[in-house]
N, C-alpha and C positions, 0 to 999 in steps of 0.2 A: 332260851336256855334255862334249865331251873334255877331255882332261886336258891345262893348260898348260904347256907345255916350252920358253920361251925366257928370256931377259934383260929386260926392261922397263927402258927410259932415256930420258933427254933425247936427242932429233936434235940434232945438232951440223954447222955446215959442212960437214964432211967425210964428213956421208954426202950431201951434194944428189947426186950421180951414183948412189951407190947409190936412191935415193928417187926422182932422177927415171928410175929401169930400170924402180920401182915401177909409175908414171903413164903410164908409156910402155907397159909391158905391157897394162895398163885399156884402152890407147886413147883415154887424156885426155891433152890441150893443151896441159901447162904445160911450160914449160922451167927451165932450172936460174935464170935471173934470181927465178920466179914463188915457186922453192921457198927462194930466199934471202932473199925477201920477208918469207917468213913466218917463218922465224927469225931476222931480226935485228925483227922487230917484237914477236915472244912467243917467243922462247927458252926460259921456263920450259914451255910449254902445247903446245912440239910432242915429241909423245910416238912412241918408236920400239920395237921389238921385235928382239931379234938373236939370232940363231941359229946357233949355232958359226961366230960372228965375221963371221954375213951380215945385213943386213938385212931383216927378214923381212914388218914391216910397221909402218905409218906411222899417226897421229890427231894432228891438231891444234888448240890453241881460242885463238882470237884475242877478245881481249878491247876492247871501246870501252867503255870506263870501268863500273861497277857496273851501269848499267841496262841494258847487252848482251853477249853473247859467243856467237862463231858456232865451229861445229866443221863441220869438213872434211878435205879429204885422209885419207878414211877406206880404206886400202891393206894386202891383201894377196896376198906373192906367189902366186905361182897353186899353186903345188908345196908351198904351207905352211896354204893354206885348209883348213877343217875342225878346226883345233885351238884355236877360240875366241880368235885372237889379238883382231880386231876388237871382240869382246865385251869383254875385257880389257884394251885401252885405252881403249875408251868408262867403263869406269867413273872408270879415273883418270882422263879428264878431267871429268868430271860431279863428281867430288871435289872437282879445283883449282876448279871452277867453284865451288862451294858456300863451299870456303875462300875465295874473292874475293868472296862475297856477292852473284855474279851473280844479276840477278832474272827474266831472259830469254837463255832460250838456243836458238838458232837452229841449222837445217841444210838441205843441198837437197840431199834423197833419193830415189836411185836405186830403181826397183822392187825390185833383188834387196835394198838394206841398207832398207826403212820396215821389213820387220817385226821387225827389230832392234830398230830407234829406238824402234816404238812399246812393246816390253816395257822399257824406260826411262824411259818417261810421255813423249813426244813425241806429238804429235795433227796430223793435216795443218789445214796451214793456208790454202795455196796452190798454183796449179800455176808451175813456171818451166819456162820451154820456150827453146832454142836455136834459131835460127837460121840460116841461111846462104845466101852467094850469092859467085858467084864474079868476078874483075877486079874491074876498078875503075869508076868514074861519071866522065861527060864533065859535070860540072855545077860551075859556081864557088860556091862558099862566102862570098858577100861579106859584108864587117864582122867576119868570123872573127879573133879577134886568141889568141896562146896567152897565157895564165893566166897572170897574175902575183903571186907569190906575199903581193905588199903591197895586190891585192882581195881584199875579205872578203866581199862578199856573196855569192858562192859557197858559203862553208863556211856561212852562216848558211842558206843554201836548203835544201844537202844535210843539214842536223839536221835541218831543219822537216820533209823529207823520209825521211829513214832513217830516224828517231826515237831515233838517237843520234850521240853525237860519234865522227866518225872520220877528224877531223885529220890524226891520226900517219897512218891507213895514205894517203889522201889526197897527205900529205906525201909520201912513199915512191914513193909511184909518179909523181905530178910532178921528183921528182929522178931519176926513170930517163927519164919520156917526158912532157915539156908540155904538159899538154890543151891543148884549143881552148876558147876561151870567148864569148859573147855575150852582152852584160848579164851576168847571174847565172847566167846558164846556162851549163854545160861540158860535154866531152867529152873522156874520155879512152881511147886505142890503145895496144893492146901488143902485140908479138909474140908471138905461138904456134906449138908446134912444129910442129904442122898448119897452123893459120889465123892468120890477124891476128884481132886482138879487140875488140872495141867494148865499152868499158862499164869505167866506169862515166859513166852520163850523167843530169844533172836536168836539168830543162828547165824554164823559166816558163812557156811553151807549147807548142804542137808544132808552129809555126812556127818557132821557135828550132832544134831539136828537129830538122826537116828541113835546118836550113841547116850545122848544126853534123855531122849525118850526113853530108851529099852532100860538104863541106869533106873531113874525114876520107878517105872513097870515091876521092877525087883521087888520093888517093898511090897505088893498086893494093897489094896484097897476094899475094906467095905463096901459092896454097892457096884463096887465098878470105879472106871473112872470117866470123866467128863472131859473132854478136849473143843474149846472154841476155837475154831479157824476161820481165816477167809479162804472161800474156794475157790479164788483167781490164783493163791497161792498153789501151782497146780504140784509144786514140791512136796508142801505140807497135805494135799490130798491123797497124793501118794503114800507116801508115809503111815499118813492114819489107816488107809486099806492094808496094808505090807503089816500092818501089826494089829489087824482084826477088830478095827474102829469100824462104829458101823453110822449115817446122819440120823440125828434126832428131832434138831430142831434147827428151826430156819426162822432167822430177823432176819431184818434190812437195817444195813449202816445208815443214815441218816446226818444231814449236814446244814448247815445255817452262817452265813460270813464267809468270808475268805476260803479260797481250796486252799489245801495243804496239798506239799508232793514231797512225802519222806517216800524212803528206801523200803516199801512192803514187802519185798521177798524175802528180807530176813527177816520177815514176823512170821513164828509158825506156829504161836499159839498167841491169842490175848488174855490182857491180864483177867477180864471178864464182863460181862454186858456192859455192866454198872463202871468199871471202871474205863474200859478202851483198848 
């Protein structure tokens, strides 16, 4: 294996522009709101690499309480690849992971990083696949109200659904963008540096599910929008085709610990690679 030559630290605020030149080189999504996300939610868990005072590459592991923890933003720079930095943050984090007693730890792997993950005991689990279609939908969203923070049958759907607590990130992203909500079912958009983004969405059905889509589709997007699913979700593939989503991109779920068995049918979008 090559031999290691950097720093290893905590990400701090002040590298999100360094980190997001990271993401931005890949050809991923996220903008600087996505990579502030994740440090003020796991500050100890986002792990960086620096190299005569540069950035060199990024791993993060977001934790929803002991029974999950997902890693992502797995980044390096192109001119620094080959010297095992990626190898070498994956272990610290699978450490911190171990020292929080995590029992399931989760990722959504690109062809070129599974055979990485899998010399770390990760096993596939699933496929996620992206999404896309461009403008926006001439269709009204009716009974569409945004999420208030004082309903709770939302947070109780998406446990039953995710198979773990994820409140805090939840919270976070509602204090930047309001999902839409119907019944118990929500829908949450964010900006992307390429696309707008769909997801994360539960649904009680996929009536809810088309209304809470088409609502969102109204506003139009720069770029288009982005929608992560899973295609076992044979609901949510539907849907995406019925409203002119066309696949882009294909990971593999990837899995390490304990299986989990939440309720996947009413996932009809994830919150995002990085996240779960």
């Amino acid at each position: 294996m090559p031999n290691f030559s950097g720093m290893m630290r905590k990400l701090t605020a002040r590298d999100i522009p360094a980190a997001l030149e990271l993401s931005t080189e890949a050809g991923w999504n996220q903008t600087i709101a996505d990579w502030g996300t994740l440090i003020d939610l796991a500050p100890e868990g986002c792990l960086a690499i620096e190299v005569d005072g540069e950035l060199a590459a990024t791993t993060t592991l977001l934790s929803y309480g002991q029974r999950l923890a997902w890693i992502g933003m797995v980044l390096t720079r192109i001119r620094y690849r080959g010297r095992g930095f990626a190898r070498t943050l994956m272990k610290e984090a699978l450490g911190l992971a171990d020292q929080m007693r995590i029992e399931t730890l989760k990722l959504d792997a690109t062809d070129q990083g599974q055979p990485l993950y899998e010399t770390f005991g990760f096993r596939c689990e699933e496929a996620v696949e992206r999404w896309w279609r461009a403008g926006h939908i001439e269709v009204a969203g009716a009974g569409v109200n945004e999420l208030k923070e004082s309903h709770e049958g939302w947070r109780k759907l998406d446990l039953l659904a995710f198979g773990a607590d994820r409140t805090e990130l939840l919270s976070e992203l509602a204090c930047k963008n309001p999902p839409l909500r119907l019944g118990n079912s929500y829908l949450f958009s964010r900006a992307g540096r390429l696309t707008s983004y769909l997801g994360p969405c539960v649904c009680e059905s996929s009536e809810a599910a088309r209304t809470l889509v088409e609502a969102a589709l109204q506003r139009g997007a720069a770029g288009g929008w982005s929608w992560d699913l899973l295609p076992r979700n044979a609901a949510a593939v539907a849907l995406a085709r019925s409203l002119e989503f066309t696949p882009k991109r294909h990971l593999m779920r990837m899995v390490r610990g304990k299986e989990l068995r939440p309720k996947k049918a009413a996932i009809y979008a994830i919150a995002g690679f990085e996240l779960g």
